[in-house]
C-alpha positions in Angstrom: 10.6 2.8 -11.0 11.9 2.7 -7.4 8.5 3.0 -5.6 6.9 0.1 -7.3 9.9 -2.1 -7.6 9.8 -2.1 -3.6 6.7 -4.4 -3.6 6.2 -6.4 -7.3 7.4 -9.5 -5.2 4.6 -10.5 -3.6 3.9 -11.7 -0.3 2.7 -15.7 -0.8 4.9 -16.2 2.9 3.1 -13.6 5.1 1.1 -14.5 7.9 0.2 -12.2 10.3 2.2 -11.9 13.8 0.5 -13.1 16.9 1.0 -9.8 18.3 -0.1 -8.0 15.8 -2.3 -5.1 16.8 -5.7 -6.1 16.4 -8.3 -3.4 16.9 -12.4 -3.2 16.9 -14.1 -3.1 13.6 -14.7 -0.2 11.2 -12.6 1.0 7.9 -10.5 4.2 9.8 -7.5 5.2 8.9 -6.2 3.5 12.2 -8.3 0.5 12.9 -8.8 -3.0 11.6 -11.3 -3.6 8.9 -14.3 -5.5 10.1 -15.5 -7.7 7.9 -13.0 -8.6 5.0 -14.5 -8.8 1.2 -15.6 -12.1 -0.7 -13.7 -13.0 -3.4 -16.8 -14.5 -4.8 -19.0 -12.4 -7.2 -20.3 -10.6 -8.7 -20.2 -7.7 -6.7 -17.6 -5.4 -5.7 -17.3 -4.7 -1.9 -17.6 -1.3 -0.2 -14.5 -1.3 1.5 -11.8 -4.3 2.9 -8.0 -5.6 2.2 -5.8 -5.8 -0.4 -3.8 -8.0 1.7 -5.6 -9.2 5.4 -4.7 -11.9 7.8 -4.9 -14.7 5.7 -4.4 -15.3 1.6 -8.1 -16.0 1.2 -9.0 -12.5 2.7 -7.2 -10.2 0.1 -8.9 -8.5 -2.5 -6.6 -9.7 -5.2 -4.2 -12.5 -5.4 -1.4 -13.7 -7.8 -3.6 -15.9 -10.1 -6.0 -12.7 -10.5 -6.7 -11.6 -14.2 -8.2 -9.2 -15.9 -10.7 -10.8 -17.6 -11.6 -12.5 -14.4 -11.7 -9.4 -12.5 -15.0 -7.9 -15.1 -16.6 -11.0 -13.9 -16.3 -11.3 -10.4 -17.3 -6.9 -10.1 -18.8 -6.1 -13.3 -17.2 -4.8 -16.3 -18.2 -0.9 -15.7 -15.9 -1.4 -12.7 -12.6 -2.5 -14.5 -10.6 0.0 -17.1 -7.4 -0.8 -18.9 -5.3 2.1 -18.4 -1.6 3.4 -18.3 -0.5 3.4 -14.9 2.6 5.9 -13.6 5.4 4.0 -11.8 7.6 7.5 -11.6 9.9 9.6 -13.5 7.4 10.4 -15.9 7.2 6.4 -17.0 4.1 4.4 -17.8 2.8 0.8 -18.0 0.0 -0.6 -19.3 -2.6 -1.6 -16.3 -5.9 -2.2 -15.2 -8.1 0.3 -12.8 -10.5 -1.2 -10.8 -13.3 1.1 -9.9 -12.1 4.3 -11.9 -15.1 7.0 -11.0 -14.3 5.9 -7.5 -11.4 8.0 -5.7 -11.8 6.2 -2.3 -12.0 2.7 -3.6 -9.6 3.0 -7.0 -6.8 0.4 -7.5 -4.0 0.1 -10.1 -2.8 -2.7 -11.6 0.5 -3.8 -13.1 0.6 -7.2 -14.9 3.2 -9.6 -14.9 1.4 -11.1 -17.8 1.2 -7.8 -19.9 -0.2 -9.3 -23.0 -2.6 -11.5 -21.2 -3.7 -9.2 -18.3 -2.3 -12.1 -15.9 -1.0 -12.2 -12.4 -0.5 -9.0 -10.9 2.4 -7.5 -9.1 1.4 -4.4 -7.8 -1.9 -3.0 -6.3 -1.3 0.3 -5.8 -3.7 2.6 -3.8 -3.2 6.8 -4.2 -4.6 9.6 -2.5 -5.3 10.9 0.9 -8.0 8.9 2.0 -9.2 4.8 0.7 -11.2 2.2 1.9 -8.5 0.2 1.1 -5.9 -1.1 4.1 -3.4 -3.3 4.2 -3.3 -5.7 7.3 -3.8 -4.3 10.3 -5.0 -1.8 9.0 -3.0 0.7 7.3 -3.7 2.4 4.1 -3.7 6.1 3.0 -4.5 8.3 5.9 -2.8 6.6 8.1 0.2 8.9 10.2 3.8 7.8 10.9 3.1 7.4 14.6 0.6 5.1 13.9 2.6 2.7 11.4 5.3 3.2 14.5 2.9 1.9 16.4 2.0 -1.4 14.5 5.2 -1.7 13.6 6.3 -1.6 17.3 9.7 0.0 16.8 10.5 2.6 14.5 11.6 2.2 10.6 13.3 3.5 7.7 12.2 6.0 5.4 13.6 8.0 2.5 13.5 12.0 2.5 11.3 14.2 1.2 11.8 16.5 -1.8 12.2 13.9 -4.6 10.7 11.6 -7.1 10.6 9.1 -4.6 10.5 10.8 -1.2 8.6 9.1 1.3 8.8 5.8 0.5 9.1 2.8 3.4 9.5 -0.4 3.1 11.9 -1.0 5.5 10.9 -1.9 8.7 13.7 -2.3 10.8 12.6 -6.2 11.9 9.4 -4.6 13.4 6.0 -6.4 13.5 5.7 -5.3 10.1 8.7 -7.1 8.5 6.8 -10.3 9.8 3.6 -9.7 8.4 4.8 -7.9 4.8 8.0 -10.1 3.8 7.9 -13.4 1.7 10.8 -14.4 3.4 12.8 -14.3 0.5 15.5 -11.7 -1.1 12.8 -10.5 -3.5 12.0 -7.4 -1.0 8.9 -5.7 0.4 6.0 -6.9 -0.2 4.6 -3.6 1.0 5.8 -0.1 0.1 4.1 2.5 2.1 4.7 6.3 0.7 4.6 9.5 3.0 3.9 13.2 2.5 3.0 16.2 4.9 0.5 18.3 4.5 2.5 21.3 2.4 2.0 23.7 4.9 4.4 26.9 5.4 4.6 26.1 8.7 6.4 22.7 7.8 8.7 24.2 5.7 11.7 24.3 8.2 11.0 20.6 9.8 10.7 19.4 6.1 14.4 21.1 4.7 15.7 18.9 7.9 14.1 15.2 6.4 14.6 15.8 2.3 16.9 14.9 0.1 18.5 11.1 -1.3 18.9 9.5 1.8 17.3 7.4 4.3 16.0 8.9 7.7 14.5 7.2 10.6 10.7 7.7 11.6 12.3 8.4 15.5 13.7 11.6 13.6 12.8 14.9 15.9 11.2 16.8 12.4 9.9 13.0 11.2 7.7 13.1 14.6 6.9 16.6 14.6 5.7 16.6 11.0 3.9 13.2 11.4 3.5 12.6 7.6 0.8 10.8 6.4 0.4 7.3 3.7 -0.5 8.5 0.3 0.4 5.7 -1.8 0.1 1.8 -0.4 1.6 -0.5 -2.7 0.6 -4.3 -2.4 2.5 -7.4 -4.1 -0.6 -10.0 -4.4 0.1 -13.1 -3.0 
């Protein structure tokens, strides 16, 4: 339960940090989104945040239901499912856009019985249009987050059920933008993973295991994982 437990808080606080990166328009792994989605309906956008510069530009927020979700994108776009949230466990969720692998979201409820106020988003697989603000979301490599983040940050190793996994970020531009500012925790877990290759196999063994490395780590910056899993507390 780890790797969602990092981000069910929520991030009603965050606001972006003036110098936040902010790069030209377009849904790549490294850039800004453009054009954020409506949260009016019906409709479901092509591509945008699950959490931008401001509340109102997020593609979810905290009051969000399920029932409310068929209506504003149509109810061929919203599935109640069992979600994974590690070691084998499941919860009862809601997918939005399930036949879609770039555009897919999980939900966990706070609400369970009524389908009520989410506390995850979580967004899997090697490539989304999905980013959280400025623009980070699966695809996107460590040097890059380094980069946003303007110093480096904290990750655990590779190798286990959660390996991967950051969502500490060393009081880099990030901490600004993805804490509530309270002892709740992240309200955005990023998870890691290289690319499996034989030739990684050596710079891997150095950055696995139950412990914490740094993203400065010579085999970290060599390997230059990539986001697989983006996990958003809705504000």
């Amino acid at each position: 339960m780890l790797a969602l437990s990092l981000a069910v808080a929520g991030c009603r606080d965050a606001r972006p940090a003036p110098e936040a990166r902010a790069d030209s328009a377009g849904a790549g792994a490294t850039g800004e989104i453009g054009a954020a989605p409506s949260r009016g309906g019906p409709g479901a956008p092509a591509a945008g945040w699950l959490i931008g510069p401001t509340p109102d530009s997020d593609l979810l927020d905290g009051h969000d239901t399920e029932a409310g979700l068929r209506l504003r994108f149509g109810a061929a776009t919203v599935k109640a499912e069992s979600i994974h949230v590690g070691e084998g466990e499941f919860e009862s969720g809601t997918v939005l856009f399930p036949d879609d692998s770039t555009r897919r979201i999980e939900i966990l409820w706070r609400d369970t019985v009524a389908r009520a106020e989410p506390r995850a988003a979580i967004v899997r697989g090697a490539a989304s249009v999905w980013r959280a603000y400025p623009g980070i979301g699966p695809g996107t490599d460590l040097r890059t987050v380094e980069s946003f983040n303007g110093r480096a940050f904290n990750l655990s190793g590779f190798g286990w059920d959660y390996g991967g996994n950051a969502g500490d970020w060393a009081g880099g531009r990030l901490d600004t933008l993805w804490r509530d500012g309270t002892t709740l925790g992240a309200a955005v877990t990023l998870r890691f993973d290289t690319s499996h290759e034989p030739r990684e196999y050596q710079l891997v063994n150095q950055v696995s295991g139950d412990r914490v490395f740094s993203s400065s780590h010579p085999a970290m910056q060599a390997l230059n994982p990539r986001v697989y899993e983006l996990i958003v507390g809705p504000r």
